[in-house]
C-alpha positions in Angstrom: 102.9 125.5 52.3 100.5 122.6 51.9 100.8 120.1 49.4 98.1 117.9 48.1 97.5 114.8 45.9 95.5 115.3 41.9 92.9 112.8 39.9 94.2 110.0 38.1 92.5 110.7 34.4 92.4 107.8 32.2 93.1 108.3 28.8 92.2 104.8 27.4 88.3 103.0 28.7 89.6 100.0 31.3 87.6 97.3 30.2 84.0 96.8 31.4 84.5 93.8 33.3 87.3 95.3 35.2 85.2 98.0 36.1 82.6 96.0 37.7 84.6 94.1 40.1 84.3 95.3 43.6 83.1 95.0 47.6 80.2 93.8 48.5 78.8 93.2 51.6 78.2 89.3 52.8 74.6 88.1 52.6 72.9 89.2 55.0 74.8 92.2 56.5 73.0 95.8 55.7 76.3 97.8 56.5 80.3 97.6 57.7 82.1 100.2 59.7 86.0 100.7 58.5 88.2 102.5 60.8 90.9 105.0 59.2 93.5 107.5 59.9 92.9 110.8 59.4 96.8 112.5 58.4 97.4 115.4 57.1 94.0 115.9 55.6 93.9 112.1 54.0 91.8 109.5 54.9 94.2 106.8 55.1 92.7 103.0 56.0 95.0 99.8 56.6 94.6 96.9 54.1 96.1 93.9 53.5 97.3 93.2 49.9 97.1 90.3 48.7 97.0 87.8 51.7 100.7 89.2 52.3 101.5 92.7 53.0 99.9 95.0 55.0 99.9 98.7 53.8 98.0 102.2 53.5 95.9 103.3 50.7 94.1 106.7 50.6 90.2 106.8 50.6 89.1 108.8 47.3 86.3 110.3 45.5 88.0 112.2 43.1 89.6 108.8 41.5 88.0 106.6 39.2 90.0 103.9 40.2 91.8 102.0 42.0 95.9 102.6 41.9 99.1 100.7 43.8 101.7 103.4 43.4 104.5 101.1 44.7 105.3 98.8 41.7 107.7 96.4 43.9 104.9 94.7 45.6 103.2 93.1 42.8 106.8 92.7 41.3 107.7 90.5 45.0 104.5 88.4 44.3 105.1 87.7 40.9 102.3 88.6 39.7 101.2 89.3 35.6 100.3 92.5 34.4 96.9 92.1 32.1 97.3 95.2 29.9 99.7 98.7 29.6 97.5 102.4 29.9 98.7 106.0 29.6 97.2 108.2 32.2 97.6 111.9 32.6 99.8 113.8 34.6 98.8 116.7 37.6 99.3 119.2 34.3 97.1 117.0 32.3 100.1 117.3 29.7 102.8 114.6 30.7 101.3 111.1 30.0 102.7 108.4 32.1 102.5 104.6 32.3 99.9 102.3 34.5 99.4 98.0 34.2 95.8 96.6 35.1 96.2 93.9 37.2 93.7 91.1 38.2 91.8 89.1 40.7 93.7 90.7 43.9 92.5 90.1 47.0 92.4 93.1 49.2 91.0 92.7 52.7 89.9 95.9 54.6 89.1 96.2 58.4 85.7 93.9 58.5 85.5 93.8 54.7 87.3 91.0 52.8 87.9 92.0 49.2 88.2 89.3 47.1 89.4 89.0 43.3 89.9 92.8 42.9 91.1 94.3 39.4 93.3 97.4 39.9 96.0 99.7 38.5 99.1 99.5 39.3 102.1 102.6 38.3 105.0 101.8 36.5 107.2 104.4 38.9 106.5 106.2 42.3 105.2 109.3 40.6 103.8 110.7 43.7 106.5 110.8 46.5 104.1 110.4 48.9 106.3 110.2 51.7 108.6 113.4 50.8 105.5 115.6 51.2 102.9 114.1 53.6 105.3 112.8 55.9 103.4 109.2 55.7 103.6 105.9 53.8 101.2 105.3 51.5 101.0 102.7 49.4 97.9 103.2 47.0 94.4 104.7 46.5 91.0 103.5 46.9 89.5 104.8 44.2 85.3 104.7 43.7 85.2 101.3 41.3 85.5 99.0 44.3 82.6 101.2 45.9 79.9 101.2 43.6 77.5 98.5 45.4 77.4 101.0 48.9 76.3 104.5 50.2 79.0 106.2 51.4 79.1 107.8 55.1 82.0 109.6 56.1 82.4 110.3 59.8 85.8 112.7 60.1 84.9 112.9 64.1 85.0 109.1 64.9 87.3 108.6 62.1 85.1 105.7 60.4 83.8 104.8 57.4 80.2 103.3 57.1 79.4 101.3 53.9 75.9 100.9 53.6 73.7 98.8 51.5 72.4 100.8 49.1 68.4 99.7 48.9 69.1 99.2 53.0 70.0 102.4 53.5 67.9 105.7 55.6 69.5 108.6 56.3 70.5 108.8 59.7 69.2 111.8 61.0 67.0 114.7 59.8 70.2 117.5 60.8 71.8 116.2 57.1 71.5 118.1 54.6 70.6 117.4 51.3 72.7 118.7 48.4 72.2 119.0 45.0 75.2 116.9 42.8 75.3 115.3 39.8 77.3 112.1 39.3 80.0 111.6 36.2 81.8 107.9 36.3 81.1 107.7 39.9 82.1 110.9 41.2 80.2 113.8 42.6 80.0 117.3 41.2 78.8 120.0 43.3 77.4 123.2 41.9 78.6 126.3 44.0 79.1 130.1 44.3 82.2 131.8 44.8 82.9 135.5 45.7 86.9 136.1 44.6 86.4 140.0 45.7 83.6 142.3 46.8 81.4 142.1 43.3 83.0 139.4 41.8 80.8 136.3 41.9 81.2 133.3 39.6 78.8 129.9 39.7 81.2 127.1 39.8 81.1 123.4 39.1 83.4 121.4 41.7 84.3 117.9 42.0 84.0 116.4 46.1 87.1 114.8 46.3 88.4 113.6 49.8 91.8 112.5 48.0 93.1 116.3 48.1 94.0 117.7 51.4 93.2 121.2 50.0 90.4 123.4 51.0 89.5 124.8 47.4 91.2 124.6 44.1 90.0 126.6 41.1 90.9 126.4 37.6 91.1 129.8 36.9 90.5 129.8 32.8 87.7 127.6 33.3 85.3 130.4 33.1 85.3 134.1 32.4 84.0 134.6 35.6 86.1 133.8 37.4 88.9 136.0 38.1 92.1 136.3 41.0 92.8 137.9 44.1 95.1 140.7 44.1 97.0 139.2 46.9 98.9 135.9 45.7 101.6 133.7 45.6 103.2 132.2 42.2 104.8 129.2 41.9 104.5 125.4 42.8 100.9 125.2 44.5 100.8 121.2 45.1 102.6 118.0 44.2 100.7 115.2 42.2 101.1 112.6 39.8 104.2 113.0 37.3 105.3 116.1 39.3 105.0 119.6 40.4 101.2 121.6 40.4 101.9 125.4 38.6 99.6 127.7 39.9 98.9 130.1 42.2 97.4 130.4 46.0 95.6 133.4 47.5 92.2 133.9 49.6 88.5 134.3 48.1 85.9 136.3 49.8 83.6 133.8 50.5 82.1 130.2 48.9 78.7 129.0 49.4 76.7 126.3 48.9 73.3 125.5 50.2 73.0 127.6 53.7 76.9 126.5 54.3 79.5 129.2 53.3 83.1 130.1 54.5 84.8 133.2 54.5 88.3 134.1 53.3 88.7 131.1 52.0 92.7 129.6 50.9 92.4 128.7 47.0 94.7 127.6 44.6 94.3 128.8 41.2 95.8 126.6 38.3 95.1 126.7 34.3 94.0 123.5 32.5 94.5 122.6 29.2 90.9 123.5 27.3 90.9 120.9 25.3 91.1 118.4 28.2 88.7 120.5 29.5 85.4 118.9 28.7 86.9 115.6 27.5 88.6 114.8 31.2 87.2 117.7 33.6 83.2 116.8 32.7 83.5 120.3 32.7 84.2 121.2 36.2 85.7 124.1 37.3 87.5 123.2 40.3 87.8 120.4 43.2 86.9 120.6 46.9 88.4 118.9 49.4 88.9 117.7 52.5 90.1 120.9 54.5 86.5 121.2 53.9 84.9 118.6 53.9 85.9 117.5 57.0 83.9 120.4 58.8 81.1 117.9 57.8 79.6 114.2 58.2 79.4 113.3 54.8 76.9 111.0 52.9 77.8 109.9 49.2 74.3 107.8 48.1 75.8 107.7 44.2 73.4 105.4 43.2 70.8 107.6 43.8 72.6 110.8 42.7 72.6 112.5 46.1 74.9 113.7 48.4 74.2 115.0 52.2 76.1 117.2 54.8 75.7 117.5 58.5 78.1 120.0 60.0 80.1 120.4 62.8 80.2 123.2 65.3 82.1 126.0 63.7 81.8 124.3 60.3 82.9 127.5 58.9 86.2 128.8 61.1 89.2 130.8 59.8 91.4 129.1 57.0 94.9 129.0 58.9 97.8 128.9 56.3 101.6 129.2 56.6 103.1 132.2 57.6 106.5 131.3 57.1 107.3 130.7 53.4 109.0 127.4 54.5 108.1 124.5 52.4 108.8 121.4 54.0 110.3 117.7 52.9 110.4 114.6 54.7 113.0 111.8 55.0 115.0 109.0 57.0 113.6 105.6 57.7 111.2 107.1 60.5 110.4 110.3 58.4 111.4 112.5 60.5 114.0 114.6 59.3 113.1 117.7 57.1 114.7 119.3 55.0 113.6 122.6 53.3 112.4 121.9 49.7 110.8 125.5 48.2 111.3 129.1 49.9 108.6 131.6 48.5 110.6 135.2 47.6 110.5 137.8 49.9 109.3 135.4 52.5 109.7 135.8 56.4 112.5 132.7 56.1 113.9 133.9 52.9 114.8 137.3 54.4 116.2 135.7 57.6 119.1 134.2 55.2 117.6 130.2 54.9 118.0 128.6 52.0 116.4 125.3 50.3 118.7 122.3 51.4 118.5 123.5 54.7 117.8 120.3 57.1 115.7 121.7 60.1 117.1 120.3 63.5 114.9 122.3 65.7 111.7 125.2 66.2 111.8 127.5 69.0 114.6 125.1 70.7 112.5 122.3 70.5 113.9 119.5 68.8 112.0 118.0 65.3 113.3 114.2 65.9 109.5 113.0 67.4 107.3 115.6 65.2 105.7 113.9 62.3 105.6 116.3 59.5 102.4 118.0 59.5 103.1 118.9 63.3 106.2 120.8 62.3 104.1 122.3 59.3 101.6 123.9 61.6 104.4 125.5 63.7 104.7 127.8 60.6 100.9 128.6 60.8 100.8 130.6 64.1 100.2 134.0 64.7 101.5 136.9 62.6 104.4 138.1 64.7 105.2 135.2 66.5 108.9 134.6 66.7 110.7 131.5 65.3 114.3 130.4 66.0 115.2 127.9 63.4 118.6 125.6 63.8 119.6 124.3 60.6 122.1 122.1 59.1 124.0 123.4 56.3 126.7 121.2 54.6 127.2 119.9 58.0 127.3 123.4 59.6 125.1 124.5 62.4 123.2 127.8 61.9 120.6 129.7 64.3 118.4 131.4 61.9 115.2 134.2 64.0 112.5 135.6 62.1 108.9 136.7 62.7 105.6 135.1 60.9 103.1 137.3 58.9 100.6 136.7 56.4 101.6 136.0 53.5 98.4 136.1 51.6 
């Protein structure tokens, strides 16, 4: 199963002036090109924090701001925490604990940052590394972006920060999309067909901080219903914890002249009385397994967002046929270990059991794969055979089953 990363919510304003702090582009200089990683669905760039430490932060629309989620950093530097928030959990029940901090300097690839204000979490509440695989260290959230128009090339892997009043779109194949912009982030309005005859207009945030195609909260809407086929249980990890839910396949979603068929959703129920308040009403997020099919524009300033797609924008939604959930660990992350095993499952039935550390796939050894790698194993063919080795309280077992769909 994938996992993917929520929205920090605020629950308390973060004082104006900390909100207006951000890049800018030197005098003179109409854009800036920023390379970045693209992992697991993330777009992860290299920074350096603070004149001292270089590290990873994920690139994200869906935040409001900016967030170091590895306290020991600023703790190293010594440096004072300006003011204590509460900020909701992935439920949007649990409230946890954030400090502002101020004038950071944060230096991307060809952008100095200087005097930054940002958030920085009282614990690791993510785990980033247990379920991506990767170290990462923080998230770019849209308060340090405020002064640019956004361009998003998933192909080249780059980000282009454009001057806003400098800025022409680059080509007459982008599409231009109808949004509308709450505290900097973008809202799409789109349709979704959950089963033959079951339509439902949907409000949905563009966030490129989840790695998930679709997510829709299901009591949002009395349109919007469930698929008959799906899978209960622990649909994503975020901040504070597990994501309840459930996952299963739509029909179709469309927006503009794009839509995608049979698409992978996850379904989870919000608090209504956060609903409005936190949600500006939305009824669900889409992310990156999406919108990287696409160049993407983000012009906030001017409340518009544009889309040029790439060939086969709209091919089949591949998920895992296994009912293995994965975990990663050791100094190099490369040793998993099996975390969640969905019931009735291809791997449950063959007898594996979570605790399991995974040694090898189809006699092929794990010790080099990166996590997502070993992930897609698990999204092959229905009927494909697997032989698993495991370690089991020091025991070695040989484990065979086949893949099938699961939803």
């Amino acid at each position: 199963m994938r996992f993917f990363f929520f929205i920090l919510t605020f629950l308390f304003a973060i004082p104006s002036n900390a909100q207006l702090m951000g890049f800018k582009l030197p005098k003179g200089q109409d854009k800036v090109t920023i390379p970045f990683e693209f992992h697991n669905n993330f777009i992860i760039v290299n920074l350096i924090f603070d004149d001292v430490f270089p590290l990873k932060f994920i690139f994200d629309t869906g935040s409001e701001n900016t967030i170091l989620v590895k306290k020991e950093f600023t703790d190293i530097l010594n440096i004072s925490y300006d003011r204590k928030f509460k900020v909701l959990g992935a439920d949007f029940e649990q409230e946890l604990v954030a400090y502002l901090v101020r004038n950071i300097n944060m230096d991307l690839p060809n952008l100095p940052g200087q005097g930054l204000d940002l958030l920085v979490l009282k614990d690791d509440y993510f785990k980033f590394e247990e379920y991506t695989g990767l170290k990462i260290h923080g998230i770019l959230g849209m308060d340090l972006f405020k002064t640019f128009t956004i361009q998003i090339d998933y192909k080249k892997q780059n980000l282009i920060l454009h001057r806003v009043e400098k800025f022409v779109v680059p080509s007459k194949k982008f599409k231009l999309l109808p949004v509308q912009i709450h505290r900097n982030k973008p809202y799409l309005m789109a349709t979704v067909e959950i089963k033959q005859d079951t339509v439902a207009k949907v409000k949905l945030l563009l966030d490129t901080g989840a790695s998930l195609s679709l997510l829709l909260h299901n009591n949002s809407s009395k349109e919007l219903t469930m698929p008959e086929k799906m899978i209960p249980g622990k649909i994503g990890n975020g901040l504070g914890g597990f994501i309840q839910g459930f996952v299963g396949r739509i029909n179709r979603l469309s927006f503009d002249e794009f839509y995608f068929n049979s698409v992978i959703t996850n379904f989870q129920e919000v608090n209504e009385n956060v609903q409005y308040r936190v949600n500006f009403g939305r009824n669900g997020i889409l992310g990156n397994e999406i919108l990287s099919r696409f160049n993407v524009i983000f012009d906030i300033a001017r409340s518009k967002v544009y889309l040029k797609p790439i060939k086969k924008y709209n091919k089949y939604f591949k998920y895992d046929r296994s009912g293995i959930t994965l975990i990663a660990s050791g100094k190099k992350l490369n040793k998993f270990r099996i975390k969640e095993l969905i019931q009735d499952s291809p791997a449950a039935e063959a007898g594996l059991q979570i605790g399991d550390l995974v040694t090898s796939v189809n006699s092929i050894p794990l010790g080099k794969d990166d996590l997502r790698r070993v992930t897609k194993k698990f999204q092959k063919r229905s009927g494909k055979r697997i032989k698993m080795v495991v370690l089991r309280k020091g025991k070695r077992m040989v484990f065979r089953f086949r893949l099938r769909d699961l939803i």
